[in-house]
C-alpha positions in Angstrom: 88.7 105.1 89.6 87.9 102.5 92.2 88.2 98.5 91.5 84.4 96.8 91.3 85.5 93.1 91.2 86.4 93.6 95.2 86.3 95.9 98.4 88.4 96.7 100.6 86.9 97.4 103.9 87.8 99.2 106.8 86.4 99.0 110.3 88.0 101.6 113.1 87.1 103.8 115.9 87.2 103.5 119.5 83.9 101.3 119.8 83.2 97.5 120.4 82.6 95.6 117.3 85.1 95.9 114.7 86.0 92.7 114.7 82.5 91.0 115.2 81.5 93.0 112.0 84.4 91.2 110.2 83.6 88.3 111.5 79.7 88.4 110.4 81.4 89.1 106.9 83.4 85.8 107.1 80.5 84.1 107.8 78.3 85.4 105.0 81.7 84.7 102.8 81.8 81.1 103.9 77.9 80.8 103.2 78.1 81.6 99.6 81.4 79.3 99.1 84.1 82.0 99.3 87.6 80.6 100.1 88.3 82.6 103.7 91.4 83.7 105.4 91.9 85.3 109.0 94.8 87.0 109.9 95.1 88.0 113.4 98.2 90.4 114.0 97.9 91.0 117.8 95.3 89.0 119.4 97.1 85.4 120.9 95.7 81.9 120.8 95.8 82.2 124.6 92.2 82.6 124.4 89.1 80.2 122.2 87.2 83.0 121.3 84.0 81.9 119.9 84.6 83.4 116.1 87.9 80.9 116.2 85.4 77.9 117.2 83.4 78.7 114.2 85.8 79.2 112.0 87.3 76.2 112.4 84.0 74.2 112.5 83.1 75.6 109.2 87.0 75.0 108.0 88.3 78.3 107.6 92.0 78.7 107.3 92.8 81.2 110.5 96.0 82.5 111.7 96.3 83.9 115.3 100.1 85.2 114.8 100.4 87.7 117.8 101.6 87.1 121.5 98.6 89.3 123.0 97.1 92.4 124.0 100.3 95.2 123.7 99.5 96.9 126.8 100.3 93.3 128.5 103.3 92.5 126.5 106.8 91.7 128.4 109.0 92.0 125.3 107.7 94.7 122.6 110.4 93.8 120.4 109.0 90.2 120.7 105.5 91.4 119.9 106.7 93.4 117.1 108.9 90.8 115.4 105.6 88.6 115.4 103.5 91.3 113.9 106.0 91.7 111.3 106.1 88.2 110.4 102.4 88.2 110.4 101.9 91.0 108.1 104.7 88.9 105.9 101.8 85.8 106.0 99.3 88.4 105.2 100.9 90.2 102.2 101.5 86.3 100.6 97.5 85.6 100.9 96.5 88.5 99.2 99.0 87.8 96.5 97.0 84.5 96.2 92.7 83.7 95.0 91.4 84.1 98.7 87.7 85.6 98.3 87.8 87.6 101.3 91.0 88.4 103.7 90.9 89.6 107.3 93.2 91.3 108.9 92.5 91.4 112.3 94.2 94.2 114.1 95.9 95.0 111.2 96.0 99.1 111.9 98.0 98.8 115.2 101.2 97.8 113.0 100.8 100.8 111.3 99.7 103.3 114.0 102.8 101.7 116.3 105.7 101.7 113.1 105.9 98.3 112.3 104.9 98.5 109.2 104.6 101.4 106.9 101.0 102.3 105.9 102.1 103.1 102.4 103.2 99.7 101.9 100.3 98.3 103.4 98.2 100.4 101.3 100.4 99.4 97.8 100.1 96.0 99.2 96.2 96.4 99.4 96.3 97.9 95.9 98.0 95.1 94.2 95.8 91.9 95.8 94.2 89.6 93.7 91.8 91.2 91.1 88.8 88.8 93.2 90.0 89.5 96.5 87.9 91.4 98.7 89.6 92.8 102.2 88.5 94.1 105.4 90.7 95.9 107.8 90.3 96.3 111.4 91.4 97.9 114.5 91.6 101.6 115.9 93.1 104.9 114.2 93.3 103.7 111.0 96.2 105.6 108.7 95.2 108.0 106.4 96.8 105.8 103.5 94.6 102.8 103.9 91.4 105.1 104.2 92.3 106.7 100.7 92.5 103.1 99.0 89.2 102.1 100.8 86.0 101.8 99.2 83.9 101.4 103.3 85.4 102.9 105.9 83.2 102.2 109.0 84.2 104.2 112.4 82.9 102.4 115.4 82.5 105.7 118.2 82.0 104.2 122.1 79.5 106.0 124.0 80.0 103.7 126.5 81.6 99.9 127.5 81.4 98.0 129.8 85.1 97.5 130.6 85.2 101.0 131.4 83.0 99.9 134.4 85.0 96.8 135.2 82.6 93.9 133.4 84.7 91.6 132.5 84.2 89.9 128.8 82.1 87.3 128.2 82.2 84.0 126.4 79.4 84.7 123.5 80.0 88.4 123.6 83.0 89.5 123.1 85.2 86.0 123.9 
C-alpha cells in the first residue's frame, strides 16, 4: 500500500518542462507555507535562471551542486564526484521535515551509475512521513517509478533547440 501523508513525483521524458513543472510545484508549496528545498544535481550556478531568482526572493533554501550540462563537461570524474556529493545533501534533507524536496536532475545519476537507483528508491521510501518529493530529469529507472505515486512523461514533438533557437531568459533561463 502506497503512503497518503506525501507524494512522490516523477517528471521524465524527452520533452521541455520537467523542471518548470517542479518548479510551479515549489511555488504552490511556498504559497501555502511549506518549508521548500531544491536540489540541483547537474545544472551549475553559471547561469541565473529565473526559477533561482524567485526562489530566492521568496527565501527558499536552493542548492545548485553540479559543474554543468554533462555533454560540456572537461572532467566527468569531476562532475560525478559533485553529483555524488549532491545526492549525499539530498538524502540528509529528506531525512529531515522539509514539506516538499526537489531533486533537479536527479535521474541522470542513476541512468549514468553514480548512484544506484535502488538506493535512491530505499532512500525515497524512508523520507520523512510529511515529505512530499518530486523527481526530475530523463529515463527515469524502473526503481523510482515503482515507489512513485505520479509519474508524468514529458514526449517532444518538437523544440526549438533542435532548430538552433537559442534559450531564452523567461522561458527556459
Amino acid at each position: 500500500m502506497q503512503r497518503v501523508d506525501s507524494r512522490v513525483i516523477i517528471n521524465t521524458g524527452d520533452g521541455k518542462g520537467k523542471s518548470s513543472a517542479a518548479f510551479g510545484v515549489m511555488a504552490r508549496a511556498w504559497a501555502r507555507g511549506w518549508q521548500v528545498v531544491v536540489i540541483q544535481f547537474i545544472k551549475s550556478g553559471k547561469y541565473k535562471t529565473g526559477e533561482r531568482k524567485l526562489a530566492d526572493h521568496l527565501g527558499i533554501e536552493w542548492h545548485t551542486m553540479g559543474d554543468g550540462f554533462t555533454w560540456e563537461s572537461k572532467d566527468m570524474d569531476k562532475t560525478k564526484e559533485l553529483a555524488v556529493k549532491a545526492w549525499e545533501t539530498a538524502a540528509e534533507k529528506l531525512a529531515l521535515d522539509y514539506n516538499l524536496v526537489i531533486l533537479d536532475e536527479l535521474t541522470y545519476l542513476c541512468k549514468f551509475d553514480w548512484v544506484d537507483a535502488n538506493e535512491v528508491a530505499d532512500t525515497l521510501k524512508k523520507r520523512s512521513k510529511k515529505t512530499n518529493v518530486i523527481v526530475t530529469g530523463r529515463n527515469a529507472p524502473q526503481p523510482l517509478i515503482n515507489i512513485a505515486d505520479t509519474v508524468t512523461e514529458m514526449k517532444k514533438i518538437k523544440h526549438g533547440f533542435d532548430q538552433g533557437i537559442p534559450a531564452m531568459k523567461g522561458i527556459e533561463l
